[in-house]
N, CA, C and O atoms as CSV, one atom per row, in Angstrom:
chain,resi,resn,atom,element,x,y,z
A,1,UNK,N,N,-149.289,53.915,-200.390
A,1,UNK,CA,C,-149.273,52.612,-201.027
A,1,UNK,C,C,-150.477,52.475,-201.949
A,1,UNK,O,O,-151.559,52.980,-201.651
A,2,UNK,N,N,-150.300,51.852,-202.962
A,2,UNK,CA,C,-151.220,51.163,-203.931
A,2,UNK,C,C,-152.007,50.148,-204.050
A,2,UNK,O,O,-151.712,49.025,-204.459
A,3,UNK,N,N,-152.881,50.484,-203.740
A,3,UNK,CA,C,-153.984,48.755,-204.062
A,3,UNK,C,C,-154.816,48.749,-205.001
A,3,UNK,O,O,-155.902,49.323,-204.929
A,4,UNK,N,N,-154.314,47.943,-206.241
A,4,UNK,CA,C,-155.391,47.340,-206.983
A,4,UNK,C,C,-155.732,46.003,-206.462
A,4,UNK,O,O,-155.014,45.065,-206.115
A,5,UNK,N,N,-156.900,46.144,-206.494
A,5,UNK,CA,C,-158.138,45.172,-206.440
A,5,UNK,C,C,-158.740,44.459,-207.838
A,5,UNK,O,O,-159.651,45.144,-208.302
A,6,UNK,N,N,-158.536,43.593,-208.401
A,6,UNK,CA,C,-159.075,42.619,-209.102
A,6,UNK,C,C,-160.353,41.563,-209.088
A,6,UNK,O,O,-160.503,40.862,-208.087
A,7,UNK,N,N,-161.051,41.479,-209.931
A,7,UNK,CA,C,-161.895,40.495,-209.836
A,7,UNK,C,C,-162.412,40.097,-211.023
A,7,UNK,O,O,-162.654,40.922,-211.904
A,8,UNK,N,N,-162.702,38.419,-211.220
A,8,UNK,CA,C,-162.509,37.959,-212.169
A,8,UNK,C,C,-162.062,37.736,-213.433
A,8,UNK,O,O,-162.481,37.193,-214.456
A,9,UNK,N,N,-160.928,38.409,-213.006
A,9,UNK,CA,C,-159.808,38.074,-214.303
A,9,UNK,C,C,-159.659,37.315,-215.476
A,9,UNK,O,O,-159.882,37.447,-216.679
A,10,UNK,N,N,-158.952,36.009,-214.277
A,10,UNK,CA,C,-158.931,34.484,-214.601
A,10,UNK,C,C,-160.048,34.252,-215.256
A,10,UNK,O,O,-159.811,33.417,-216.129
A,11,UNK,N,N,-161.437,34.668,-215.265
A,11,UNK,CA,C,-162.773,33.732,-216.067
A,11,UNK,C,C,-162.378,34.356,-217.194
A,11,UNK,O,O,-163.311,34.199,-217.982
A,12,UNK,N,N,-161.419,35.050,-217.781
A,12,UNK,CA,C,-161.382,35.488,-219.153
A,12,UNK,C,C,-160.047,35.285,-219.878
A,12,UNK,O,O,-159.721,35.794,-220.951
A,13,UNK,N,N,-159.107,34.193,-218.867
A,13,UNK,CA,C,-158.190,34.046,-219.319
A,13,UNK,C,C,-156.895,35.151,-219.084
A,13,UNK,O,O,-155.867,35.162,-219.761
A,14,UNK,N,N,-157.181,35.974,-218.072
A,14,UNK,CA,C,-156.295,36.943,-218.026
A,14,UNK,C,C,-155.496,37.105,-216.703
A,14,UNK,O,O,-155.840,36.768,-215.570
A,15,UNK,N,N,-154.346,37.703,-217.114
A,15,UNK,CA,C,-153.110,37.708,-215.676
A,15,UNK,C,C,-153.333,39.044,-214.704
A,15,UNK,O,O,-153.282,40.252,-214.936
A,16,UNK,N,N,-153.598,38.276,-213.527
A,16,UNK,CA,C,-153.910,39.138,-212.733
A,16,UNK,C,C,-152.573,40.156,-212.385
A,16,UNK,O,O,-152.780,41.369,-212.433
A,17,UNK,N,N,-151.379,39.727,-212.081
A,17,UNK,CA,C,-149.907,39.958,-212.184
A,17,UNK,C,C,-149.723,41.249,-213.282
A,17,UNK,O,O,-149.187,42.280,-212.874
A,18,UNK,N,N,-150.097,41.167,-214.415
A,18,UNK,CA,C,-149.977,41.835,-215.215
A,18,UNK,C,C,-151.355,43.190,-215.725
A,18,UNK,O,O,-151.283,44.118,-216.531
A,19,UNK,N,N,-152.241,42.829,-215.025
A,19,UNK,CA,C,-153.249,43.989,-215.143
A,19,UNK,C,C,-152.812,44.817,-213.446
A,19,UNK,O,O,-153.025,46.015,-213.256
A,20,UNK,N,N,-152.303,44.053,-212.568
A,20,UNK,CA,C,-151.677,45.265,-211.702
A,20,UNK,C,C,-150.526,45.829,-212.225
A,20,UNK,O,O,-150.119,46.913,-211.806
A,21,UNK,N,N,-149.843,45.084,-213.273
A,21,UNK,CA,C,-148.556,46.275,-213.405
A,21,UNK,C,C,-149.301,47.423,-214.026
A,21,UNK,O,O,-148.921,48.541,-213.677
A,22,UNK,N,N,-150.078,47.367,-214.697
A,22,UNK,CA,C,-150.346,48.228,-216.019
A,22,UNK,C,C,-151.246,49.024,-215.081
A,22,UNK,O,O,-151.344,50.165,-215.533
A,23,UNK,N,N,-151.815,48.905,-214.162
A,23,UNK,CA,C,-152.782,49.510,-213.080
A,23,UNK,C,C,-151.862,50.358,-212.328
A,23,UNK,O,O,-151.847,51.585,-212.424
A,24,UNK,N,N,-151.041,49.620,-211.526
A,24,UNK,CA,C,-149.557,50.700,-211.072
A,24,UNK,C,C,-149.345,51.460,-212.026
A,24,UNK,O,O,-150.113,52.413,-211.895
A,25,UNK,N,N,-148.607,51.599,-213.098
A,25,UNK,CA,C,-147.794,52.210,-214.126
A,25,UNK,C,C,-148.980,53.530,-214.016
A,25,UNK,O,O,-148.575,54.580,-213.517
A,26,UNK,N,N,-150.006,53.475,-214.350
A,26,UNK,CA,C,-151.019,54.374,-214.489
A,26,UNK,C,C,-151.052,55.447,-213.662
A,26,UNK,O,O,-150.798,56.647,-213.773
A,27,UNK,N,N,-151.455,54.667,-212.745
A,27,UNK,CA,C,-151.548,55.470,-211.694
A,27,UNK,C,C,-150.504,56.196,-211.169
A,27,UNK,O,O,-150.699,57.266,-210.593
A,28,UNK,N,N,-149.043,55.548,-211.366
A,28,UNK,CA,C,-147.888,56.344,-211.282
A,28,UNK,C,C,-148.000,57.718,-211.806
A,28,UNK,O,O,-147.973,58.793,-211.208
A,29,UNK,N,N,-148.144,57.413,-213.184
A,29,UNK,CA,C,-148.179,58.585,-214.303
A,29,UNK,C,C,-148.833,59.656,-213.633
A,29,UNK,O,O,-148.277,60.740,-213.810
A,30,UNK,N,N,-149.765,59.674,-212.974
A,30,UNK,CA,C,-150.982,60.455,-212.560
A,30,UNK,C,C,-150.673,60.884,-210.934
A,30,UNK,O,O,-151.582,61.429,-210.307
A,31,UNK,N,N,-149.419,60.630,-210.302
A,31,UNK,CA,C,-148.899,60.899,-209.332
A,31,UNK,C,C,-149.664,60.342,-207.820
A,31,UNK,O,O,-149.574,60.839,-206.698
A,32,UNK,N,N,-150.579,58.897,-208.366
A,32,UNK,CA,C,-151.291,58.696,-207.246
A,32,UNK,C,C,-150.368,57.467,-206.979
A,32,UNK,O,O,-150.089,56.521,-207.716
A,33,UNK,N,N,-149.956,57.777,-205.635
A,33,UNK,CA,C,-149.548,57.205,-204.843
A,33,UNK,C,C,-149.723,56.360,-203.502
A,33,UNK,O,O,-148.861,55.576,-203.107
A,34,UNK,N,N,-151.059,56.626,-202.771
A,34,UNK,CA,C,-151.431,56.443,-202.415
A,34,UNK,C,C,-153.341,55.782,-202.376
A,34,UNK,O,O,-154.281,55.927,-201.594
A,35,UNK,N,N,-153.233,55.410,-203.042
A,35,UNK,CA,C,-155.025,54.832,-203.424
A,35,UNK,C,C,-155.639,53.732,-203.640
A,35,UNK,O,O,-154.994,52.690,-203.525
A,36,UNK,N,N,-156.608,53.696,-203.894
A,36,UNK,CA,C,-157.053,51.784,-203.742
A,36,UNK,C,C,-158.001,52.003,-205.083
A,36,UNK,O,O,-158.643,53.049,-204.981
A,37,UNK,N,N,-158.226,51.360,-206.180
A,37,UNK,CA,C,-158.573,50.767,-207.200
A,37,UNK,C,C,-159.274,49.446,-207.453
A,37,UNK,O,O,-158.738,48.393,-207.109
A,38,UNK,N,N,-160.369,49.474,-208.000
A,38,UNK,CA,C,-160.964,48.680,-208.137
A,38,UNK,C,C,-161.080,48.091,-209.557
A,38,UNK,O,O,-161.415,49.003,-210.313
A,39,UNK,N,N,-160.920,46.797,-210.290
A,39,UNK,CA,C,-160.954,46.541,-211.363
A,39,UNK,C,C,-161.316,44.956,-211.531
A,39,UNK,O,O,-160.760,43.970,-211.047
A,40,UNK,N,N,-162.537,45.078,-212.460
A,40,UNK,CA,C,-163.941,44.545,-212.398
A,40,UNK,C,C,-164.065,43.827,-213.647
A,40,UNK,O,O,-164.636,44.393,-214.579
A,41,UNK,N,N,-163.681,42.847,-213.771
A,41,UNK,CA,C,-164.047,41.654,-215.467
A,41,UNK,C,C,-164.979,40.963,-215.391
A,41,UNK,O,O,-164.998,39.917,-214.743
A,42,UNK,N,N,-166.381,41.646,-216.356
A,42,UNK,CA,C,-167.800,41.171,-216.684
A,42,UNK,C,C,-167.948,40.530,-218.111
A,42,UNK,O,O,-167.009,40.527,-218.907
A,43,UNK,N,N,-168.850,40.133,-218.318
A,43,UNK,CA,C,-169.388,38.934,-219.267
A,43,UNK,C,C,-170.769,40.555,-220.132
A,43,UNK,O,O,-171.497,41.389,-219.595
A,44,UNK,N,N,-170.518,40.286,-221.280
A,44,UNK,CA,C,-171.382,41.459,-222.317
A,44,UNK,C,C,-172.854,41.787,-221.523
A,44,UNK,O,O,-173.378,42.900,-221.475
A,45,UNK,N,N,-173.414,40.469,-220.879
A,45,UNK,CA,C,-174.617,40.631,-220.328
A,45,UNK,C,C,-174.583,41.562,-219.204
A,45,UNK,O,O,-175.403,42.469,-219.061
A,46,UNK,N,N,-173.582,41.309,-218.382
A,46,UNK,CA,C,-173.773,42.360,-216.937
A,46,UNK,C,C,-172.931,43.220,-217.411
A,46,UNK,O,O,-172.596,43.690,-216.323
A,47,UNK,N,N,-172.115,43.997,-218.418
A,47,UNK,CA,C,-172.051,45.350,-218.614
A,47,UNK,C,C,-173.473,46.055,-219.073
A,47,UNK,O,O,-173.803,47.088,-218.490
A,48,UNK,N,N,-174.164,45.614,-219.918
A,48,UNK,CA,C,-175.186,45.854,-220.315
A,48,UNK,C,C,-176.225,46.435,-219.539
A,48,UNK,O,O,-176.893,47.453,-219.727
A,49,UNK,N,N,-176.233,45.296,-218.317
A,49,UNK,CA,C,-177.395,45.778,-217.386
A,49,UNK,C,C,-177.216,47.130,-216.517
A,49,UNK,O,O,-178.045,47.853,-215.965
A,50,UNK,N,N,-175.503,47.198,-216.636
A,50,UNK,CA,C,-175.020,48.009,-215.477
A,50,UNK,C,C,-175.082,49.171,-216.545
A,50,UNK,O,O,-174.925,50.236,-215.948
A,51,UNK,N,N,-175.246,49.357,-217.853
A,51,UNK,CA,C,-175.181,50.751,-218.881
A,51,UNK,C,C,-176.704,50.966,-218.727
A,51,UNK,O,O,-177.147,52.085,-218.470
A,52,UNK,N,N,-177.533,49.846,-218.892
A,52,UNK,CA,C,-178.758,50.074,-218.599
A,52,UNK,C,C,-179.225,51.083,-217.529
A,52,UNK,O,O,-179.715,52.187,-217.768
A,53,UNK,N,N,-179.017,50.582,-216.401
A,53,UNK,CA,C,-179.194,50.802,-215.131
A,53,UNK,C,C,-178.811,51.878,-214.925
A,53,UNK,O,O,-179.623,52.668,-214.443
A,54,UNK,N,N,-177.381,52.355,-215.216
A,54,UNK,CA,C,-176.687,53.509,-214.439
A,54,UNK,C,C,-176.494,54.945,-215.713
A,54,UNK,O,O,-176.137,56.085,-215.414
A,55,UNK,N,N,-176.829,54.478,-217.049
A,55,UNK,CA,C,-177.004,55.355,-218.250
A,55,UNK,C,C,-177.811,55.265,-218.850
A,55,UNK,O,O,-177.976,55.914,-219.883
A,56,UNK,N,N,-178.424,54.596,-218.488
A,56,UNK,CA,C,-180.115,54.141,-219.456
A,56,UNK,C,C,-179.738,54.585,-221.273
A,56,UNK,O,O,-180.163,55.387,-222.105
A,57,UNK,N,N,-178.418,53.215,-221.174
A,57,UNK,CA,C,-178.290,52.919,-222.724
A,57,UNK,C,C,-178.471,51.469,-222.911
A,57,UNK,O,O,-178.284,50.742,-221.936
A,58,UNK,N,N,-178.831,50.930,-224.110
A,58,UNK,CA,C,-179.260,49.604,-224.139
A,58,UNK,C,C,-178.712,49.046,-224.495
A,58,UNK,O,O,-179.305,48.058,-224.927
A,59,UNK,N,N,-177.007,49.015,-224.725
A,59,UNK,CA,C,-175.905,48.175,-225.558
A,59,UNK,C,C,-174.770,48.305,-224.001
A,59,UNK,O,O,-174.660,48.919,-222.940
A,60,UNK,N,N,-174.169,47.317,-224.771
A,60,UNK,CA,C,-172.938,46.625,-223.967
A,60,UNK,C,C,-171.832,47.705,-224.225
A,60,UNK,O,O,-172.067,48.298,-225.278
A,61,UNK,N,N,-170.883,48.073,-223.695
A,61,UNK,CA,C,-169.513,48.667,-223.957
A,61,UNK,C,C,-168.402,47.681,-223.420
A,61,UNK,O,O,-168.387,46.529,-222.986
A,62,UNK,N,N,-167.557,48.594,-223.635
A,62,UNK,CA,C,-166.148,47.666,-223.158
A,62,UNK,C,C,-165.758,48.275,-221.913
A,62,UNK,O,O,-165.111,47.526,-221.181
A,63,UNK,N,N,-166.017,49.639,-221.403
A,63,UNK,CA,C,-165.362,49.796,-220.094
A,63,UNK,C,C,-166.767,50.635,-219.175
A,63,UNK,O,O,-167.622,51.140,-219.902
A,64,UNK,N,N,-166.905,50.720,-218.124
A,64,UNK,CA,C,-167.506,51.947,-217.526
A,64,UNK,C,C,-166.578,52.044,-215.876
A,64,UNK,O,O,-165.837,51.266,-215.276
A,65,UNK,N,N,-167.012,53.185,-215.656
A,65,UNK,CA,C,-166.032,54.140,-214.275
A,65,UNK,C,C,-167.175,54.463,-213.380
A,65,UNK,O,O,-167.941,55.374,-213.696
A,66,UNK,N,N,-167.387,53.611,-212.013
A,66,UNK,CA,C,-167.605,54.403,-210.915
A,66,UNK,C,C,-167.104,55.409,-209.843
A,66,UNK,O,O,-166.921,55.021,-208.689
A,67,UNK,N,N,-166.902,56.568,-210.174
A,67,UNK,CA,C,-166.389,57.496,-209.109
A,67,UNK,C,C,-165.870,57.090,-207.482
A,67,UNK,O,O,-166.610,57.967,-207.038
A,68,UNK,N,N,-165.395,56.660,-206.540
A,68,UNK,CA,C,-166.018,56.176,-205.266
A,68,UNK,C,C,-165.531,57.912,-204.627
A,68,UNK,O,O,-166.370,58.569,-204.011
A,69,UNK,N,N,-164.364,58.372,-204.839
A,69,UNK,CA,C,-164.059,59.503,-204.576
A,69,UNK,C,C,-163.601,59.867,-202.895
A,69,UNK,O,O,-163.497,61.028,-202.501
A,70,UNK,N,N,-163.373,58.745,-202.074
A,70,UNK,CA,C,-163.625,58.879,-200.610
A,70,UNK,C,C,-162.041,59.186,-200.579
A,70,UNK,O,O,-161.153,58.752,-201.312
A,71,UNK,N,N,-161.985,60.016,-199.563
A,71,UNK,CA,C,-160.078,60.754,-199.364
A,71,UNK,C,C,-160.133,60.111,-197.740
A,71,UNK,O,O,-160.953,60.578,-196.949
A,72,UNK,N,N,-159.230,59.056,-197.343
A,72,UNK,CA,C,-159.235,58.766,-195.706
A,72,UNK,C,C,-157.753,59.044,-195.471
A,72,UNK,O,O,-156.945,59.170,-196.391
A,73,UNK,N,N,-157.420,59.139,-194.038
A,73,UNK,CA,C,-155.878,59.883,-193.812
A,73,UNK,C,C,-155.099,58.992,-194.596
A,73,UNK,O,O,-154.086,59.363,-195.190
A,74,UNK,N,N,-155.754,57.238,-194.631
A,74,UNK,CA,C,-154.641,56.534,-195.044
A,74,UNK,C,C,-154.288,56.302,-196.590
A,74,UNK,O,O,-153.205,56.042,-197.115
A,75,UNK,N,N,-155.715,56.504,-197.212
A,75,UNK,CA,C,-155.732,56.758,-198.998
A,75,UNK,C,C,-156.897,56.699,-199.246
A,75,UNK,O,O,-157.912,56.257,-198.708
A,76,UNK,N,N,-156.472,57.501,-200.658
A,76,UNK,CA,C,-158.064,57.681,-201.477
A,76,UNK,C,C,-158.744,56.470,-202.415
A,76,UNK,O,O,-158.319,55.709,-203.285
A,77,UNK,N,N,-159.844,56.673,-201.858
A,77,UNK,CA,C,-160.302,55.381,-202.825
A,77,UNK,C,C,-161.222,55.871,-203.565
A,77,UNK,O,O,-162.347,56.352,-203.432
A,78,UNK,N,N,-159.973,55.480,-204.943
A,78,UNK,CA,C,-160.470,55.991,-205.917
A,78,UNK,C,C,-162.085,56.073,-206.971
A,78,UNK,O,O,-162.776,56.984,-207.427
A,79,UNK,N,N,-162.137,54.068,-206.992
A,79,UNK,CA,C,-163.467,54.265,-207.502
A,79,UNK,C,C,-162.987,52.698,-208.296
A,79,UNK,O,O,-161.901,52.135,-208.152
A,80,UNK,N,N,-164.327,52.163,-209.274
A,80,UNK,CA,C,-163.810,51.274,-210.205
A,80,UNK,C,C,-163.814,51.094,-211.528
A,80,UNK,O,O,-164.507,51.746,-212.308
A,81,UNK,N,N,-163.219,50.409,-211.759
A,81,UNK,CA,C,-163.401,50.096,-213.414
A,81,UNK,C,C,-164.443,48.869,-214.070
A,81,UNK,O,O,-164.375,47.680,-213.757
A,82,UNK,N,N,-165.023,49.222,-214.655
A,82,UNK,CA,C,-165.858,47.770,-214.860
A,82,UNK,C,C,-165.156,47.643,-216.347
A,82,UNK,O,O,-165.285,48.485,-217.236
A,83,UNK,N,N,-164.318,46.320,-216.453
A,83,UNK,CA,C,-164.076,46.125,-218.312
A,83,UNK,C,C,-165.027,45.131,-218.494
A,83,UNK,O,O,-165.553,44.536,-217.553
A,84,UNK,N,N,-165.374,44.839,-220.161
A,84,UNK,CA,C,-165.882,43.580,-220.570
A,84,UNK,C,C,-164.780,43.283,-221.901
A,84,UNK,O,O,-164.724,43.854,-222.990
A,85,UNK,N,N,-163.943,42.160,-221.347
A,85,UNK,CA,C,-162.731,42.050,-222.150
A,85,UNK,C,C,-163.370,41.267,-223.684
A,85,UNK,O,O,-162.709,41.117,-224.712
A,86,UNK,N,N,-164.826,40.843,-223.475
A,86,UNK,CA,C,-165.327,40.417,-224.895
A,86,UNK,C,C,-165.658,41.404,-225.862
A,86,UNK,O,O,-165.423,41.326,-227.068
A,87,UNK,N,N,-166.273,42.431,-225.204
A,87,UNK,CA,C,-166.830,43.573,-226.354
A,87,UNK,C,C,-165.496,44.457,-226.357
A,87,UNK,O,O,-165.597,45.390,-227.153
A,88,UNK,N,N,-164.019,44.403,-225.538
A,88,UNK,CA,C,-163.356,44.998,-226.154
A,88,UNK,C,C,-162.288,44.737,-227.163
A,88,UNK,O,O,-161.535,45.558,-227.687
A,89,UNK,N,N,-162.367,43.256,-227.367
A,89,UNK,CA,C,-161.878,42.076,-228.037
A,89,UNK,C,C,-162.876,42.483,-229.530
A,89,UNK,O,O,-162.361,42.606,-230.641
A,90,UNK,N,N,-164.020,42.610,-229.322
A,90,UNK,CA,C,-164.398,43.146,-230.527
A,90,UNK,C,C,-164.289,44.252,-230.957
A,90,UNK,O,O,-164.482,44.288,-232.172
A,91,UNK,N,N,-163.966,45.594,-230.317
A,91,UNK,CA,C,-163.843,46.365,-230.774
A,91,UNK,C,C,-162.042,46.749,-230.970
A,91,UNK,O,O,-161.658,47.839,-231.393
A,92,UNK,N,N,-161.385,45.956,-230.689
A,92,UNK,CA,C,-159.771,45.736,-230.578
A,92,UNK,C,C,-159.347,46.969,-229.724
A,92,UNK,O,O,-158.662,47.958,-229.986
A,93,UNK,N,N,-160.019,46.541,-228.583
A,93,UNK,CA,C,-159.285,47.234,-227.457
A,93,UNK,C,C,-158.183,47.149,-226.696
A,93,UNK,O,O,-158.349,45.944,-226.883
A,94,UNK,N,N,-157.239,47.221,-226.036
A,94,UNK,CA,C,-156.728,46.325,-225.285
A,94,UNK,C,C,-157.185,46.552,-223.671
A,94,UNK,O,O,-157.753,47.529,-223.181
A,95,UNK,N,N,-156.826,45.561,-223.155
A,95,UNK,CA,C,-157.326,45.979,-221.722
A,95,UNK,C,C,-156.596,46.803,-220.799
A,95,UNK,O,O,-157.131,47.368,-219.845
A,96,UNK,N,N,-155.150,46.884,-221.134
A,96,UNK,CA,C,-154.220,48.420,-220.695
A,96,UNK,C,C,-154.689,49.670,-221.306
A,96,UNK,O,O,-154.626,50.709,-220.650
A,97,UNK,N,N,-155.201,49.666,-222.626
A,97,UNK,CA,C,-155.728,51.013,-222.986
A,97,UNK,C,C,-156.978,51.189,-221.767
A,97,UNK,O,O,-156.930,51.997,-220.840
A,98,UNK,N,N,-158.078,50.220,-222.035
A,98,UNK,CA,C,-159.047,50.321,-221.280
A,98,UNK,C,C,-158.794,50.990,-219.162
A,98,UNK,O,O,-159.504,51.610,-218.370
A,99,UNK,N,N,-157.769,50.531,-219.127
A,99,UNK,CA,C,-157.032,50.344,-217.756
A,99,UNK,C,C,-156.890,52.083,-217.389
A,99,UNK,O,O,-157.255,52.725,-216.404
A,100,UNK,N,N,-156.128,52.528,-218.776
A,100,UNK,CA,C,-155.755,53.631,-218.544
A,100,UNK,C,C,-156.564,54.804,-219.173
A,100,UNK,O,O,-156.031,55.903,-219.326
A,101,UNK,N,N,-158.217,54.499,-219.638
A,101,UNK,CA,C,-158.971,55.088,-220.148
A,101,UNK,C,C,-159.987,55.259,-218.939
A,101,UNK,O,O,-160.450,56.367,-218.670
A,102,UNK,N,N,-160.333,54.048,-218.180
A,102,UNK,CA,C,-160.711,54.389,-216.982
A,102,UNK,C,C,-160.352,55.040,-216.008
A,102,UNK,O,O,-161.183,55.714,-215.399
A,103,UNK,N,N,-158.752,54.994,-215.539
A,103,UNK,CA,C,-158.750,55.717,-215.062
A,103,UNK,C,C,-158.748,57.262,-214.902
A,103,UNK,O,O,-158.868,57.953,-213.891
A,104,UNK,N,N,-158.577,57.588,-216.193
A,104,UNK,CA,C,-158.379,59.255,-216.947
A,104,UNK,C,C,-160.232,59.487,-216.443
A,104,UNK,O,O,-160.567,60.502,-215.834
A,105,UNK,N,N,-160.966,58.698,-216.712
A,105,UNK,CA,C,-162.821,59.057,-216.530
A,105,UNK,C,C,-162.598,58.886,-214.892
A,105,UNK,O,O,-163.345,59.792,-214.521
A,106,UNK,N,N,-162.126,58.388,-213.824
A,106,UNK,CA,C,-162.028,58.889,-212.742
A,106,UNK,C,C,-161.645,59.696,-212.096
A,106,UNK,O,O,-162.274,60.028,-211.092
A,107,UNK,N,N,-160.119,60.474,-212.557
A,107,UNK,CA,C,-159.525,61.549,-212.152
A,107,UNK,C,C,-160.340,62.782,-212.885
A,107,UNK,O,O,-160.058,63.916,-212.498
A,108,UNK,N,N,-161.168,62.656,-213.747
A,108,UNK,CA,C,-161.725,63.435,-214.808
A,108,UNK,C,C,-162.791,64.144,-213.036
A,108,UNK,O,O,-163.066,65.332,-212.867
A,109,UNK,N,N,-163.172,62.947,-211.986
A,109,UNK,CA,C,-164.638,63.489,-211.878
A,109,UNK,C,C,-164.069,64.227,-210.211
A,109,UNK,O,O,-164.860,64.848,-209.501
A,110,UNK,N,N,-162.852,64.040,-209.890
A,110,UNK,CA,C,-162.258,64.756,-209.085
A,110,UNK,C,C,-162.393,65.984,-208.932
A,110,UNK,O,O,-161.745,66.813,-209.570
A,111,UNK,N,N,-163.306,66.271,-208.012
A,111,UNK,CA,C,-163.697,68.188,-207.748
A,111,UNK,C,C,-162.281,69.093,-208.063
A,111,UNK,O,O,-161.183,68.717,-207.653
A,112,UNK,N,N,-162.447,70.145,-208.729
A,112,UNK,CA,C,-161.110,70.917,-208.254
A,112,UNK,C,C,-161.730,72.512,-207.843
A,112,UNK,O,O,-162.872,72.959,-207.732
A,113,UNK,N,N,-160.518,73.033,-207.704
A,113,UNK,CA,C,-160.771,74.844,-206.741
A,113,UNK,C,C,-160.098,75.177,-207.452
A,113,UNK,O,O,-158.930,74.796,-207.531
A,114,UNK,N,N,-160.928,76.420,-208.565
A,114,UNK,CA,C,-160.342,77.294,-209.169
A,114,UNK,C,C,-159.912,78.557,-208.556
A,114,UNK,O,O,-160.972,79.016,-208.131
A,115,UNK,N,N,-159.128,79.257,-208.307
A,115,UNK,CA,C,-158.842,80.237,-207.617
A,115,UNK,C,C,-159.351,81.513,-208.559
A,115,UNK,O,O,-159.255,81.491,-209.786
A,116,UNK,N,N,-159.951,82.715,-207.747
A,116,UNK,CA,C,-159.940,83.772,-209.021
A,116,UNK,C,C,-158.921,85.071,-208.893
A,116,UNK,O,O,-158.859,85.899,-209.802
């Protein structure tokens, strides 16, 4: 089963209903079926601090990806998305691209075993 997790949406005017479809759909694509998702709507100031903080860059973006990476018998949890739907409003993002740009930077950090 699938769990997206949402938070603060609504302070930006946005459907929570509809950033899980586009969160499902994704994750479909990507054959995860089982996982929990986190997805995170900030204000330009606290992306900033968190690019600061965790990339020591001094500008705002529109999305960043925490890894969480934990595999439990019952599902993997995956990790989150932080959007800032203002700076991607300026840069004419949408927040399904963003949706599905984050998650590509999480499956990106998924260990794999190369065989030789």
């Amino acid at each position: 089963m699938v769990s997206v997790l949402i938070k603060s949406a609504k302070k930006f005017g946005l459907k929570e209903e509809q950033i899980e479809v586009w969160a499902k759909k994704a994750l479909k694509k990507y054959r995860l079926n089982n996982c929990e998702l986190s997805l995170v709507f900030v204000k330009p100031e606290e992306i900033l601090n968190l690019n600061q903080k965790y990339r020591n860059l001094k500008r705002a973006t529109s999305v960043l990806t925490f890894f969480q990476g934990q595999a439990y018998p019952e599902k993997l949890l995956l990790g989150d998305i932080v959007i800032c739907p203002v700076v991607a409003k300026k840069k004419n993002l949408s927040i399904e691209f963003l949706i599905n740009h984050g998650i590509r930077n999480l499956l990106s950090e998924i260990p794999t075993t190369k065989s030789l």
